[in-house]
Gaussian input, Z-matrix of N, CA and C with variables (Angstrom, degrees):
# hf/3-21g

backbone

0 1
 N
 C     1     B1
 C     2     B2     1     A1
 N     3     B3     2     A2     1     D1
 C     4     B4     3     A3     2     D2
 C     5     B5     4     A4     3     D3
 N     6     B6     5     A5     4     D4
 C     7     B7     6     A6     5     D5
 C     8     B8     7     A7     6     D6
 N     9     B9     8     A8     7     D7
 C    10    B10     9     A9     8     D8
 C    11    B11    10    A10     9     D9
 N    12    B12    11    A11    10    D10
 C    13    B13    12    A12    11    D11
 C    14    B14    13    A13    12    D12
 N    15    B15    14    A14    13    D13
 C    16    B16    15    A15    14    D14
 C    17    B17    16    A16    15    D15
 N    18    B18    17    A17    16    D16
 C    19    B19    18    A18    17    D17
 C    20    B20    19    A19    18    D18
 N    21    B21    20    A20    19    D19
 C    22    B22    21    A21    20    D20
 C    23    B23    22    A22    21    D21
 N    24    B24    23    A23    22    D22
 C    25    B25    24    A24    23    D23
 C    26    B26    25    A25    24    D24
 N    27    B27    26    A26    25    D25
 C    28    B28    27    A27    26    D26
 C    29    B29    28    A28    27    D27
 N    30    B30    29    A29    28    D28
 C    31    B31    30    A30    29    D29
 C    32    B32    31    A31    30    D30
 N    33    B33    32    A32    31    D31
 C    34    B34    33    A33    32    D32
 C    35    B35    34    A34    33    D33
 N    36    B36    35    A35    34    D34
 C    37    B37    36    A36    35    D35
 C    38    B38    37    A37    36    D36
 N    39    B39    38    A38    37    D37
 C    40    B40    39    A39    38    D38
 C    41    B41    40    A40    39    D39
 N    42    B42    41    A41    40    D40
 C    43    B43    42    A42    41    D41
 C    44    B44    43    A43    42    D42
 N    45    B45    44    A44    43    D43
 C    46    B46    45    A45    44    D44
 C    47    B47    46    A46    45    D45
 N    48    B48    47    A47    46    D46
 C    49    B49    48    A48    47    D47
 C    50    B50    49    A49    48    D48
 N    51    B51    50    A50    49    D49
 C    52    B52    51    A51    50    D50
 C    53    B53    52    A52    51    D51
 N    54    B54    53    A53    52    D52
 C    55    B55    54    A54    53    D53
 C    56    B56    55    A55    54    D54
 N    57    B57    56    A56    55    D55
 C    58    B58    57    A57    56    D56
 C    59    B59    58    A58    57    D57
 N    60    B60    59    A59    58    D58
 C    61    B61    60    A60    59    D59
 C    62    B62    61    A61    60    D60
 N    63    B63    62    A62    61    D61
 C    64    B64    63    A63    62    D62
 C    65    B65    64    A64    63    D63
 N    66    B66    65    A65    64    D64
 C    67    B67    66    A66    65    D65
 C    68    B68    67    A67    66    D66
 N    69    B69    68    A68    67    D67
 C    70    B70    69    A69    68    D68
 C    71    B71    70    A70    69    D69
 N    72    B72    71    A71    70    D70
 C    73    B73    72    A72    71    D71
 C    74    B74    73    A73    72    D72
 N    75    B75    74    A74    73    D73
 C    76    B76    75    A75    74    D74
 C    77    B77    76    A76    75    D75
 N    78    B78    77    A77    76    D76
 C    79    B79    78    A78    77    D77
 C    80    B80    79    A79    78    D78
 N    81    B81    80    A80    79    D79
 C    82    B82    81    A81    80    D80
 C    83    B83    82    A82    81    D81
 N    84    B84    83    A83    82    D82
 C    85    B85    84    A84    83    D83
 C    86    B86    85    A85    84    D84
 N    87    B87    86    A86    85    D85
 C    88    B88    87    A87    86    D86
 C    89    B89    88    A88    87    D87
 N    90    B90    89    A89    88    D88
 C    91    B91    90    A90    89    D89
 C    92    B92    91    A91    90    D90
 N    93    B93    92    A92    91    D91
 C    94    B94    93    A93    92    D92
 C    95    B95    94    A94    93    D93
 N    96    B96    95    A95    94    D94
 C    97    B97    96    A96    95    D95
 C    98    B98    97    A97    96    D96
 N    99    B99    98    A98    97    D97
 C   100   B100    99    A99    98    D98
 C   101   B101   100   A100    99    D99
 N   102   B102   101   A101   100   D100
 C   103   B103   102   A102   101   D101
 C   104   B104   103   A103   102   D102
 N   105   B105   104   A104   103   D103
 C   106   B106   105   A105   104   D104
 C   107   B107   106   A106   105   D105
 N   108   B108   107   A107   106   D106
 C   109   B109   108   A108   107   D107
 C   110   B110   109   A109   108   D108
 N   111   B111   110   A110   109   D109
 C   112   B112   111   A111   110   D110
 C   113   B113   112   A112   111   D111
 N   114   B114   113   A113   112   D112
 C   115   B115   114   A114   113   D113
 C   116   B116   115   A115   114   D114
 N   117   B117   116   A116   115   D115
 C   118   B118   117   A117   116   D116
 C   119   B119   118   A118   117   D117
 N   120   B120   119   A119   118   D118
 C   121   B121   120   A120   119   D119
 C   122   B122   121   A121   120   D120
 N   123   B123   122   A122   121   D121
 C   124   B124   123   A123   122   D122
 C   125   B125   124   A124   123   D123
 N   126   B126   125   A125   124   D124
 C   127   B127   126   A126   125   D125
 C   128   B128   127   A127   126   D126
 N   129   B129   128   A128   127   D127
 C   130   B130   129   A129   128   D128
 C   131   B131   130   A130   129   D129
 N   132   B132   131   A131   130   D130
 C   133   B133   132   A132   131   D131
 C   134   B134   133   A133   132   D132
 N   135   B135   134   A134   133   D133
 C   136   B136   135   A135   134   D134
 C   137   B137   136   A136   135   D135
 N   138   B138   137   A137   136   D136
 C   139   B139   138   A138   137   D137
 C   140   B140   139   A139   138   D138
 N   141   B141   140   A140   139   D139
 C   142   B142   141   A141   140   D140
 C   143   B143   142   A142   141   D141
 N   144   B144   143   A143   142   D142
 C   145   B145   144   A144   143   D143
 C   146   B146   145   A145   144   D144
 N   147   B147   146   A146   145   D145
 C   148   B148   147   A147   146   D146
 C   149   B149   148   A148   147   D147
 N   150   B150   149   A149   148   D148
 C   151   B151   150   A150   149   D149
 C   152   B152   151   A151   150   D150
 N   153   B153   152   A152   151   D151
 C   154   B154   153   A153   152   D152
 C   155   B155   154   A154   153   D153
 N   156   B156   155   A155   154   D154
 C   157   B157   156   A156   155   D155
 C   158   B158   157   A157   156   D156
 N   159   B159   158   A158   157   D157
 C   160   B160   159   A159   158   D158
 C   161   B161   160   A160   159   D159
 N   162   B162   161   A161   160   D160
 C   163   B163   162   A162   161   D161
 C   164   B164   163   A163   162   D162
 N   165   B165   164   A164   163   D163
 C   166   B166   165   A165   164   D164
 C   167   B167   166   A166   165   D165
 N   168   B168   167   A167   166   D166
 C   169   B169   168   A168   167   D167
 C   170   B170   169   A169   168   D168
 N   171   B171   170   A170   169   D169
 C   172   B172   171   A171   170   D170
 C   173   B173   172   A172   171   D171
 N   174   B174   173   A173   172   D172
 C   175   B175   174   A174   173   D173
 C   176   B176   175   A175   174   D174
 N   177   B177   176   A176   175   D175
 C   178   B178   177   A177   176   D176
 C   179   B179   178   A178   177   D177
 N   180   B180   179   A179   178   D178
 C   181   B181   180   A180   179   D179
 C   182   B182   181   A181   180   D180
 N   183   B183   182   A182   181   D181
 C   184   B184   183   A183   182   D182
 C   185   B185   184   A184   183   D183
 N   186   B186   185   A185   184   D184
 C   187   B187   186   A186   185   D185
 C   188   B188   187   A187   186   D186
 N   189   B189   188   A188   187   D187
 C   190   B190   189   A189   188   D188
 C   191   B191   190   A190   189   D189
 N   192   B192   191   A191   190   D190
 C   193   B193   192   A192   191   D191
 C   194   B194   193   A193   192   D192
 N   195   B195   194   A194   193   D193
 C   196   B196   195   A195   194   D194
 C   197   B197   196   A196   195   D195
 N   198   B198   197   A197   196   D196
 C   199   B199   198   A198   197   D197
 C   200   B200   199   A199   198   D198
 N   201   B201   200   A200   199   D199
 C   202   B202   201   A201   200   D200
 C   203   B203   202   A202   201   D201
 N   204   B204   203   A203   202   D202
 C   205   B205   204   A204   203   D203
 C   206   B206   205   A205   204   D204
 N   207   B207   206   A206   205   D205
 C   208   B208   207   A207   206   D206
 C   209   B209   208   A208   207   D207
 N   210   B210   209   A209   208   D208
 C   211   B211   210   A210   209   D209
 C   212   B212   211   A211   210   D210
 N   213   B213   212   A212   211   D211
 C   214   B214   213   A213   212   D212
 C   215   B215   214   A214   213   D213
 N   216   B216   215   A215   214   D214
 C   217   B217   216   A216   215   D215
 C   218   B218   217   A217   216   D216
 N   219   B219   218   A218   217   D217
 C   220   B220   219   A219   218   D218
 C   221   B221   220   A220   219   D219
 N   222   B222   221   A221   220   D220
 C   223   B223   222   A222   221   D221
 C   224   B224   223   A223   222   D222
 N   225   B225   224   A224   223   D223
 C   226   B226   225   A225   224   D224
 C   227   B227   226   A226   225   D225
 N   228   B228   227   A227   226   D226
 C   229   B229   228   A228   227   D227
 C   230   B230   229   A229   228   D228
 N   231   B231   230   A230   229   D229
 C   232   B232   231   A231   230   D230
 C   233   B233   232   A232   231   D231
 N   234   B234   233   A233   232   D232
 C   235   B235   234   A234   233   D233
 C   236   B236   235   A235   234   D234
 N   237   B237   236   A236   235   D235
 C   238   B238   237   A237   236   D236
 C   239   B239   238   A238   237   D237
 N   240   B240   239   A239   238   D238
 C   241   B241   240   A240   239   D239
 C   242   B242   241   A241   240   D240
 N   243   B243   242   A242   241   D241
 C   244   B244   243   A243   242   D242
 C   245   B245   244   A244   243   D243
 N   246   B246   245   A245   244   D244
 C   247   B247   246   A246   245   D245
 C   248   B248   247   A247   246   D246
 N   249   B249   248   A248   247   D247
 C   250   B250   249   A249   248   D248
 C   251   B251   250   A250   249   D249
 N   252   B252   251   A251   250   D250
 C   253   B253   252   A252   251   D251
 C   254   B254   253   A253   252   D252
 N   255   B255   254   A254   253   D253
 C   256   B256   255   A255   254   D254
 C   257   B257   256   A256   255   D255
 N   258   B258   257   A257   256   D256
 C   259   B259   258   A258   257   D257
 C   260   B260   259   A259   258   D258
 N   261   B261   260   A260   259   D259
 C   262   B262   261   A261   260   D260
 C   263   B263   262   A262   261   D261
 N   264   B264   263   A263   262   D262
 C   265   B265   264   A264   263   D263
 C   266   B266   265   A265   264   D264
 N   267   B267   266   A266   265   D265
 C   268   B268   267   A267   266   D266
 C   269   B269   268   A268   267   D267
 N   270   B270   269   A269   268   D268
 C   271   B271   270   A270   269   D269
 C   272   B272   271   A271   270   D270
 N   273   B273   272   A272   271   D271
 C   274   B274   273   A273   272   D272
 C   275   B275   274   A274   273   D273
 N   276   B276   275   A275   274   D274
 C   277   B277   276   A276   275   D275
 C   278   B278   277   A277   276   D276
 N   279   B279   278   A278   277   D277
 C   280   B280   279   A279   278   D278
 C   281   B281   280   A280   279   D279
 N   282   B282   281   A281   280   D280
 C   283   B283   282   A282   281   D281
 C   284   B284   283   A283   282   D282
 N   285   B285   284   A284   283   D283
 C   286   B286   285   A285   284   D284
 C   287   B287   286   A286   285   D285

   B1=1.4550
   B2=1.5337
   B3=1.3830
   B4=1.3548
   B5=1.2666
   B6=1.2234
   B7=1.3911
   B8=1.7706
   B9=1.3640
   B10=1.4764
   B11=1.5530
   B12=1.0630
   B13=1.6758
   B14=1.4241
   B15=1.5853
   B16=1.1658
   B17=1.9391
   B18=2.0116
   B19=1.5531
   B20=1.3818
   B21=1.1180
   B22=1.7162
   B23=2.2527
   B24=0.9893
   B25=1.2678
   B26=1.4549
   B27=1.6135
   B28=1.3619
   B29=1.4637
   B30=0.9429
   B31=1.9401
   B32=1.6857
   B33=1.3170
   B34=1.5176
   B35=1.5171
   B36=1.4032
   B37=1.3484
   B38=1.6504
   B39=1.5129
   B40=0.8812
   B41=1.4584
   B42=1.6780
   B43=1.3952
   B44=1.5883
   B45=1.6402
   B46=1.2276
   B47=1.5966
   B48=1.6935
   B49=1.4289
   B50=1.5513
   B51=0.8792
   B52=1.6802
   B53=1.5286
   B54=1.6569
   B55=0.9254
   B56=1.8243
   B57=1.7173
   B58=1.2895
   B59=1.6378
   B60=1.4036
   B61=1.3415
   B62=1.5058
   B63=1.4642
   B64=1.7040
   B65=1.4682
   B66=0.7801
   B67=1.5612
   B68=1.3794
   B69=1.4044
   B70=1.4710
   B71=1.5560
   B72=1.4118
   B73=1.6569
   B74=2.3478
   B75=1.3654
   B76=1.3406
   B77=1.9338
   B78=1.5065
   B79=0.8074
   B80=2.0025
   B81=1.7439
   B82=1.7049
   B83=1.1366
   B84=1.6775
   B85=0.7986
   B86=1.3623
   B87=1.6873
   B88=1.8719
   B89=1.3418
   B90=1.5752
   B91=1.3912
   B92=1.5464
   B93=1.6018
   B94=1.7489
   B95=1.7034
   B96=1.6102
   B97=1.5728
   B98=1.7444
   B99=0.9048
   B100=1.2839
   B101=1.6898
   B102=1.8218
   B103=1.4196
   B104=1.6809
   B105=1.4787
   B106=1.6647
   B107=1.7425
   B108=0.8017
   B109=1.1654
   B110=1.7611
   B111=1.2619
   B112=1.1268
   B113=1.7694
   B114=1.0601
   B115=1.6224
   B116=1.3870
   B117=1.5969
   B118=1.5256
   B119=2.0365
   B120=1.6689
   B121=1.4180
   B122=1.2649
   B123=1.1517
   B124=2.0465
   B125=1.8511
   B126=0.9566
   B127=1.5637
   B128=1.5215
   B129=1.6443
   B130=1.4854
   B131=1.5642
   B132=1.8831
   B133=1.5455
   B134=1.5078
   B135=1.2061
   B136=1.2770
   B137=1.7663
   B138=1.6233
   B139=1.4883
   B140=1.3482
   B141=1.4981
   B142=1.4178
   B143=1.7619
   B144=1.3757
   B145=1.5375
   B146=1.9023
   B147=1.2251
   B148=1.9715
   B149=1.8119
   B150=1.4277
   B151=1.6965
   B152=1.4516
   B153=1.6085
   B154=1.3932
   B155=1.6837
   B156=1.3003
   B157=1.6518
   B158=1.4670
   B159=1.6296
   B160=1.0465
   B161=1.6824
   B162=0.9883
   B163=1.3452
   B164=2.1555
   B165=1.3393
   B166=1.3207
   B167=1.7079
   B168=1.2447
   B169=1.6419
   B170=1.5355
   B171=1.1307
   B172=1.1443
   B173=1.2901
   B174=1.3477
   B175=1.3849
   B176=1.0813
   B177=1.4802
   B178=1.5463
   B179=1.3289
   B180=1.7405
   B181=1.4328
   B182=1.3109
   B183=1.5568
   B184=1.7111
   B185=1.2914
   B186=0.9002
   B187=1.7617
   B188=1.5276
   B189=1.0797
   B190=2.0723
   B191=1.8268
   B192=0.9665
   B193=1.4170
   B194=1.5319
   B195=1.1417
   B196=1.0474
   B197=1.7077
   B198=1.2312
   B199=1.6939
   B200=1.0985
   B201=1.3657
   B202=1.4692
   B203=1.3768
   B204=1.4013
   B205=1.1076
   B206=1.9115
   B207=1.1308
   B208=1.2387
   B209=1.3362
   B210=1.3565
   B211=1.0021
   B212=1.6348
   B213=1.5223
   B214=1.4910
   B215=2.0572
   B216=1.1356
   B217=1.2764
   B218=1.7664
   B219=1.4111
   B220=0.8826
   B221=1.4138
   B222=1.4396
   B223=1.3240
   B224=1.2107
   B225=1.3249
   B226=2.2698
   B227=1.4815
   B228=1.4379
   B229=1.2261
   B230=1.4980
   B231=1.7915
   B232=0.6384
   B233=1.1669
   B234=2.0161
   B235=1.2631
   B236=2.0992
   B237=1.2839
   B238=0.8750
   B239=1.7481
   B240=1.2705
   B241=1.5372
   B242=1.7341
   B243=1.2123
   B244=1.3329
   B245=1.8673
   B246=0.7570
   B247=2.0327
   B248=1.4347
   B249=0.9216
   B250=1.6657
   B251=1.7758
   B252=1.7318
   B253=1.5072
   B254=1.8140
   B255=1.3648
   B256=1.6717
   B257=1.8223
   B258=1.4474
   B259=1.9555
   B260=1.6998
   B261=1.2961
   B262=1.6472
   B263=1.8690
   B264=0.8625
   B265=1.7559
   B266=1.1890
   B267=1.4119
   B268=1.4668
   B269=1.3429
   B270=1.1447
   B271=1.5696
   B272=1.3899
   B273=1.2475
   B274=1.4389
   B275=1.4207
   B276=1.2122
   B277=1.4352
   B278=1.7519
   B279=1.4460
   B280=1.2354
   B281=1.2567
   B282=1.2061
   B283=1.9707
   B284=1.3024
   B285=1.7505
   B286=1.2290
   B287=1.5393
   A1=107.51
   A2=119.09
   A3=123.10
   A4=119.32
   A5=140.22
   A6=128.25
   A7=110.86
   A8=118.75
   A9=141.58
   A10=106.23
   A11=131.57
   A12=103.09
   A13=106.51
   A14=116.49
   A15=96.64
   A16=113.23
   A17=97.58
   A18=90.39
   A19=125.22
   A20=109.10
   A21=134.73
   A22=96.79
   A23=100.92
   A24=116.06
   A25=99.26
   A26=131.54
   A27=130.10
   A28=107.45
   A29=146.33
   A30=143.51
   A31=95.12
   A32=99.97
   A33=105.32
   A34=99.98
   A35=105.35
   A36=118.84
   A37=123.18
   A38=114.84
   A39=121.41
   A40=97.70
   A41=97.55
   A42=97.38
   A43=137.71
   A44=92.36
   A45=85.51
   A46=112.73
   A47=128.24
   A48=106.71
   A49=118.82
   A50=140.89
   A51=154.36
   A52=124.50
   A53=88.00
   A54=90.56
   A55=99.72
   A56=111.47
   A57=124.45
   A58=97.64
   A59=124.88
   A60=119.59
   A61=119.09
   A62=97.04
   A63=132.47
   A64=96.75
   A65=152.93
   A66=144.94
   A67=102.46
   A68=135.90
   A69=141.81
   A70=103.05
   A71=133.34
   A72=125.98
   A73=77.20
   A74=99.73
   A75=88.86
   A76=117.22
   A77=122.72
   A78=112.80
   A79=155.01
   A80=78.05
   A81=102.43
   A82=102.59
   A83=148.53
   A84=141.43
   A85=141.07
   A86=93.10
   A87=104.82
   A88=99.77
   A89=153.74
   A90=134.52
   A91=113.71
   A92=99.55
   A93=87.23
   A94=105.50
   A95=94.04
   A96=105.70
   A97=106.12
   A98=125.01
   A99=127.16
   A100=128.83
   A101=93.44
   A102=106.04
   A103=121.07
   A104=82.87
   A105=111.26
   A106=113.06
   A107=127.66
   A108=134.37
   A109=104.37
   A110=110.67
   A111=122.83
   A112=130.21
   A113=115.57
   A114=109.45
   A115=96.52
   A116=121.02
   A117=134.14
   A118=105.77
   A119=88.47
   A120=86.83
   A121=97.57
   A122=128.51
   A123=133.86
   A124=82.42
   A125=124.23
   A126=97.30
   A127=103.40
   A128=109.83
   A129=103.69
   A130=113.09
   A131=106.58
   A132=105.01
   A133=90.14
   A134=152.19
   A135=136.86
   A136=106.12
   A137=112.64
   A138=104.18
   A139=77.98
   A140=135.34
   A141=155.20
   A142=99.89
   A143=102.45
   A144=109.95
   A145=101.76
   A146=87.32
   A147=92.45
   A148=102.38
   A149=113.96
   A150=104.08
   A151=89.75
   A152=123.88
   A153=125.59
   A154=112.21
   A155=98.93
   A156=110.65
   A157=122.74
   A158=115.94
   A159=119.15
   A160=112.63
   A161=116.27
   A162=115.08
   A163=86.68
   A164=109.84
   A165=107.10
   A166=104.59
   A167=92.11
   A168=111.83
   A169=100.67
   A170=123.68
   A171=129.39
   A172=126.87
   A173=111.68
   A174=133.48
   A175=126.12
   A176=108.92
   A177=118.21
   A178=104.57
   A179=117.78
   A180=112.89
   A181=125.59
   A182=92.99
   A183=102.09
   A184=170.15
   A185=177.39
   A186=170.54
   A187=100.59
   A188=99.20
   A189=102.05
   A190=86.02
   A191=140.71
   A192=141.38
   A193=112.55
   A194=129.81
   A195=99.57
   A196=146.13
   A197=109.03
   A198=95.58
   A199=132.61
   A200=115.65
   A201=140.74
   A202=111.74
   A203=145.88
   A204=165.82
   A205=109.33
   A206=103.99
   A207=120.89
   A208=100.64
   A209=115.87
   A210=161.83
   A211=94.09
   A212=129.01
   A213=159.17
   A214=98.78
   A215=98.56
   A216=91.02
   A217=107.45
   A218=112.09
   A219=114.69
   A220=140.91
   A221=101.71
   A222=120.56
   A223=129.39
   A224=77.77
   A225=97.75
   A226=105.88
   A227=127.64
   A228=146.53
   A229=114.06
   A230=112.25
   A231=125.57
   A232=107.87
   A233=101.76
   A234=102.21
   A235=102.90
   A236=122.65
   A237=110.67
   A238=130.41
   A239=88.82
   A240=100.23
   A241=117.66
   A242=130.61
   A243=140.25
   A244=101.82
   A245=105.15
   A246=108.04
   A247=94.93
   A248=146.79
   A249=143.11
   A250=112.48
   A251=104.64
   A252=84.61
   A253=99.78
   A254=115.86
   A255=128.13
   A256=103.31
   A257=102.90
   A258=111.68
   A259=102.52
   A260=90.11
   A261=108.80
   A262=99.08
   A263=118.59
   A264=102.46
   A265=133.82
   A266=126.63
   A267=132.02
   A268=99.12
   A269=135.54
   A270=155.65
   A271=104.50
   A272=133.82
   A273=140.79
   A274=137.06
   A275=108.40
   A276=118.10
   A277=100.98
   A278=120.09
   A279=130.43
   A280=112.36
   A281=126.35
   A282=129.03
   A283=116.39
   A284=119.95
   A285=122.33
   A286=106.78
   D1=110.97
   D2=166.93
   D3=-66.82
   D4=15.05
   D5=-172.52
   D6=157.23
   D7=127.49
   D8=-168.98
   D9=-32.83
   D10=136.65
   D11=157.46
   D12=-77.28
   D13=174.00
   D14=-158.47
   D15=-91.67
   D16=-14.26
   D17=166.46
   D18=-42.21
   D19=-33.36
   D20=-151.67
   D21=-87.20
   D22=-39.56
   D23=-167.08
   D24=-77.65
   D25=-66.08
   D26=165.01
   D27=-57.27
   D28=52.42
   D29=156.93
   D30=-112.99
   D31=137.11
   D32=174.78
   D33=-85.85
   D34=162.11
   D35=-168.95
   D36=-62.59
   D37=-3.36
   D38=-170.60
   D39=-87.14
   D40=-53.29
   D41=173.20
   D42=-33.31
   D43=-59.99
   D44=-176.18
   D45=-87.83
   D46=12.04
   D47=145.62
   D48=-80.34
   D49=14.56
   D50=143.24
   D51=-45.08
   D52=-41.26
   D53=-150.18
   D54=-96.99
   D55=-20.28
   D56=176.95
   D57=-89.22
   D58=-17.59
   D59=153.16
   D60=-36.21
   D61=-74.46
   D62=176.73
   D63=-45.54
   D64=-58.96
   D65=-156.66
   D66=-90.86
   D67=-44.19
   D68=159.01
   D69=-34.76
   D70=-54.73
   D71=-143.30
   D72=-110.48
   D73=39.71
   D74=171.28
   D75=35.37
   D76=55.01
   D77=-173.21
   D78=55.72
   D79=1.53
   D80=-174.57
   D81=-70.38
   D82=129.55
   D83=152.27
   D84=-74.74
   D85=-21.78
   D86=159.21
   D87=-81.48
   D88=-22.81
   D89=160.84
   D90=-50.75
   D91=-25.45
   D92=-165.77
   D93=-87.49
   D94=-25.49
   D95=178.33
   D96=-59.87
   D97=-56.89
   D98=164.96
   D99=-34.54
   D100=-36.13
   D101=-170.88
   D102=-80.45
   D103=-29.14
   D104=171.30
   D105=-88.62
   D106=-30.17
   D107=175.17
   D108=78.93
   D109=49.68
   D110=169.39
   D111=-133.06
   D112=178.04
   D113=-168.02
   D114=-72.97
   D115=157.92
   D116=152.39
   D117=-20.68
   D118=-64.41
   D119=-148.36
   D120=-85.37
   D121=25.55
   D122=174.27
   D123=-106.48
   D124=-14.97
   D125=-173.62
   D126=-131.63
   D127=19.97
   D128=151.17
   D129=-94.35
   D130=-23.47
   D131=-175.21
   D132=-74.11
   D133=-45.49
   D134=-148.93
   D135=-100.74
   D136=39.35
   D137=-177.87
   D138=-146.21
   D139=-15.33
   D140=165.08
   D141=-58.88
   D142=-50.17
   D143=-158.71
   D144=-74.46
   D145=-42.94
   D146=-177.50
   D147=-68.68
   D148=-42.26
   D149=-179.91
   D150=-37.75
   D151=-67.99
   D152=-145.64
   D153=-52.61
   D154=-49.87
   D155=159.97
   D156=-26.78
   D157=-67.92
   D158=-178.90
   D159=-63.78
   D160=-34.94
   D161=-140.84
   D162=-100.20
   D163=-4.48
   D164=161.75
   D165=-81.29
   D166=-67.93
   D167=179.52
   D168=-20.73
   D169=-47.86
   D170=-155.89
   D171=-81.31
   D172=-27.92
   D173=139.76
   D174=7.56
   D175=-84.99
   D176=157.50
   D177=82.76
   D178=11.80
   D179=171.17
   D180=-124.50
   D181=-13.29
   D182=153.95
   D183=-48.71
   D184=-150.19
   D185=124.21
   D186=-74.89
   D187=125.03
   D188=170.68
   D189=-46.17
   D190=-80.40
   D191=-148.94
   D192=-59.44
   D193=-49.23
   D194=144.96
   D195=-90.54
   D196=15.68
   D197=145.62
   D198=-89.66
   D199=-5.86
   D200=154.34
   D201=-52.72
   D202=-50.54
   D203=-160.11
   D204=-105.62
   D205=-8.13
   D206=179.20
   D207=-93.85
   D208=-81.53
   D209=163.71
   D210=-6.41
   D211=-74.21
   D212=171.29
   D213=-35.64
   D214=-42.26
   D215=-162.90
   D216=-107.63
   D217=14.57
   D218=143.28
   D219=-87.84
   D220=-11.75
   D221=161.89
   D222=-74.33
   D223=-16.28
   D224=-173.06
   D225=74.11
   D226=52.68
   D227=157.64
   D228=-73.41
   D229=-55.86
   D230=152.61
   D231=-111.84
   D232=167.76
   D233=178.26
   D234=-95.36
   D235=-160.56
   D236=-168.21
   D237=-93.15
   D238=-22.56
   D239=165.89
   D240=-92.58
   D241=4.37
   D242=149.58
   D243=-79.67
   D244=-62.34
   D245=172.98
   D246=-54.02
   D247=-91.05
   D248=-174.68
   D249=-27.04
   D250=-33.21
   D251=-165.96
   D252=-102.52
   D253=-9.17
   D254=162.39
   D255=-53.33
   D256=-74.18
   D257=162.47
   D258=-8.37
   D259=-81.88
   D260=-149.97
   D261=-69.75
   D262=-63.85
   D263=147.59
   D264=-15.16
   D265=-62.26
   D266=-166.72
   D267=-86.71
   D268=-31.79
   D269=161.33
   D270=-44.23
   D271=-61.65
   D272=158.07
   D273=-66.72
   D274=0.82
   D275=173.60
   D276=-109.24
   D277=-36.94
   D278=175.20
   D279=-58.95
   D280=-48.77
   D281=168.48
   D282=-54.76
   D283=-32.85
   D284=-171.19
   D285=-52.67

């Protein structure tokens, strides 16, 4: 492979050690719960949260800025109606 795809390329690094976590414990999620030292269901929401990641990322029809801003509030950086009203902002300054 000459070059990242680009879902793969926008994942922060945490992510994608999660994700070489995740493939190491053969997909177990109580191995990873264990690995993390967190509950089952803290490491189904946070393997929940990266699908969402990718599967924006993946898109591939978006603005870096807002999948950036997408992206953020899937983390719960932001919440979602602060991300919606950044969007619709940058969206309106961008047409100007």
């Amino acid at each position: 492979m000459k070059h990242l795809p680009e879902w793969l390329a926008n994942l922060a690094d945490e992510d994608i050690a999660f994700i070489k976590n995740f493939m190491l414990a053969s997909g177990s999620l109580k191995r990873m719960a264990q690995l993390y030292q967190v509950s089952y269901p803290t490491m189904r929401v946070r393997l929940d949260k990266l699908i969402d990641k990718i599967r924006l990322n993946d898109s591939g029809d978006e603005d870096p800025f807002v999948l950036l801003v997408k992206s953020l509030a899937i983390d719960e950086k932001y919440d979602v109606d602060t991300a919606r009203v950044l969007i619709e902002e940058y969206r309106k300054r961008k047409d100007e």
